[in-house]
VOPAGU-2260 file (C-alpha; in pm, 1 decimal, decimal comma):
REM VOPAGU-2260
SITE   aa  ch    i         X         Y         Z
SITE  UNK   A    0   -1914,1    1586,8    3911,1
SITE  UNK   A    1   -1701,7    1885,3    3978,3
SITE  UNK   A    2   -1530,1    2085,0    3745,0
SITE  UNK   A    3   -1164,5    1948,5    3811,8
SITE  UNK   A    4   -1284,3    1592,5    3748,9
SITE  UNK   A    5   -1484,1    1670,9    3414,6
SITE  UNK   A    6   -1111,9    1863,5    3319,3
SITE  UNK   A    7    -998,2    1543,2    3406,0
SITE  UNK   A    8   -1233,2    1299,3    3219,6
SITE  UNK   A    9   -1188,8    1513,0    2912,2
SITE  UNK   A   10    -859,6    1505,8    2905,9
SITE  UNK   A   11    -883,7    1142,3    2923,3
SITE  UNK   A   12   -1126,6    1051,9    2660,7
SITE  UNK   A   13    -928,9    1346,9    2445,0
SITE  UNK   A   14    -605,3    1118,5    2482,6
SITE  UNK   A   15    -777,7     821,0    2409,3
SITE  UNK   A   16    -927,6     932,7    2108,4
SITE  UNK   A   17    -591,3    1100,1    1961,0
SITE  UNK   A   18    -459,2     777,6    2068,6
SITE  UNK   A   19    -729,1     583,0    1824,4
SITE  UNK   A   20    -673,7     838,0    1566,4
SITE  UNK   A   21    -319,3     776,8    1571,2
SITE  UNK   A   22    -366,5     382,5    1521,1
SITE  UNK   A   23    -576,3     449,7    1218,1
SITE  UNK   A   24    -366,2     674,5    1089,6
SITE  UNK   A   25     -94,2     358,9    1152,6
SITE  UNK   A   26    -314,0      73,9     984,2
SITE  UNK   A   27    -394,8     319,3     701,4
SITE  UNK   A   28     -63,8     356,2     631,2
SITE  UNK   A   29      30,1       6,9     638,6
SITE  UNK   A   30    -268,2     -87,5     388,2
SITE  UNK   A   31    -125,2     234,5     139,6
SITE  UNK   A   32     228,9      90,0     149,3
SITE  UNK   A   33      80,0    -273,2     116,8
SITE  UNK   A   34    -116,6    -198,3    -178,1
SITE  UNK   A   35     190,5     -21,7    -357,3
SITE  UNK   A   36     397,9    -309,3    -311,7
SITE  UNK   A   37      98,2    -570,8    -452,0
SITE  UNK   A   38      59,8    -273,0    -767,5
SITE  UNK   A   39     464,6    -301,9    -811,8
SITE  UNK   A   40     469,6    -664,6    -820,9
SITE  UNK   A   41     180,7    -680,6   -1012,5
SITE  UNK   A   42     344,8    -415,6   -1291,3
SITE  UNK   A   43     666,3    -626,2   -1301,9
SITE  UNK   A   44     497,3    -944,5   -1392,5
SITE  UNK   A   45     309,3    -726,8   -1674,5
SITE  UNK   A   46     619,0    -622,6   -1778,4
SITE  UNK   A   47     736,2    -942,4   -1787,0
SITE  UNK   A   48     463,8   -1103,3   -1951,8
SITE  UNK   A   49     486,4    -809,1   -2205,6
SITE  UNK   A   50     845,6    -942,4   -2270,2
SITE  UNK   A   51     786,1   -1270,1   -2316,4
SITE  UNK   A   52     518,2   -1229,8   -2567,0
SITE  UNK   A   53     699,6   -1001,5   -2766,1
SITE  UNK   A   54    1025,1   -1265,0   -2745,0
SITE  UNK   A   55     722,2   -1505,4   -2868,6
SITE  UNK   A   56     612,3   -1267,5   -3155,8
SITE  UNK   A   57     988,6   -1215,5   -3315,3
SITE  UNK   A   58    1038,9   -1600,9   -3274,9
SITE  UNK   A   59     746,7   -1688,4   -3474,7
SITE  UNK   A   60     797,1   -1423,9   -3743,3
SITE  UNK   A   61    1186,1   -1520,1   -3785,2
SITE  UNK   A   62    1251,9   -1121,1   -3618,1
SITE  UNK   A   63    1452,6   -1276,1   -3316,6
SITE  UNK   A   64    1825,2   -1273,2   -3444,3
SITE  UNK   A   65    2037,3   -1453,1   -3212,2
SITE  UNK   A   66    2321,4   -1303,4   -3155,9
């Protein structure tokens, strides 16, 4: 193998890895932002839950005052 074609198989394999790296870096990304969204949810419905029980609490103790 000559010298141009090596150049030219390294360049190759060099854009195919930045390529690779590049569609990691691309599923990572979509698994971070995936996993935010599931935490979000996940801390609404808490929050929500949280509510509710509380709601629960001042009913049973006479605290809830409708207004």
């Amino acid at each position: 193998m000559n010298n141009q074609s090596a150049a030219a198989q390294a360049g190759q394999v060099k854009g195919q890895a930045e390529e690779k790296g590049s569609q990691l870096m691309d599923k990572a990304g979509a698994a971070a932002q995936s996993a935010k969204e599931s935490v979000q949810e996940a801390g609404a419905q808490m929050q929500m839950k949280a509510s509710e029980a509380a709601d629960a609490v001042k009913d049973a103790t006479g605290m809830n005052k409708s207004t």
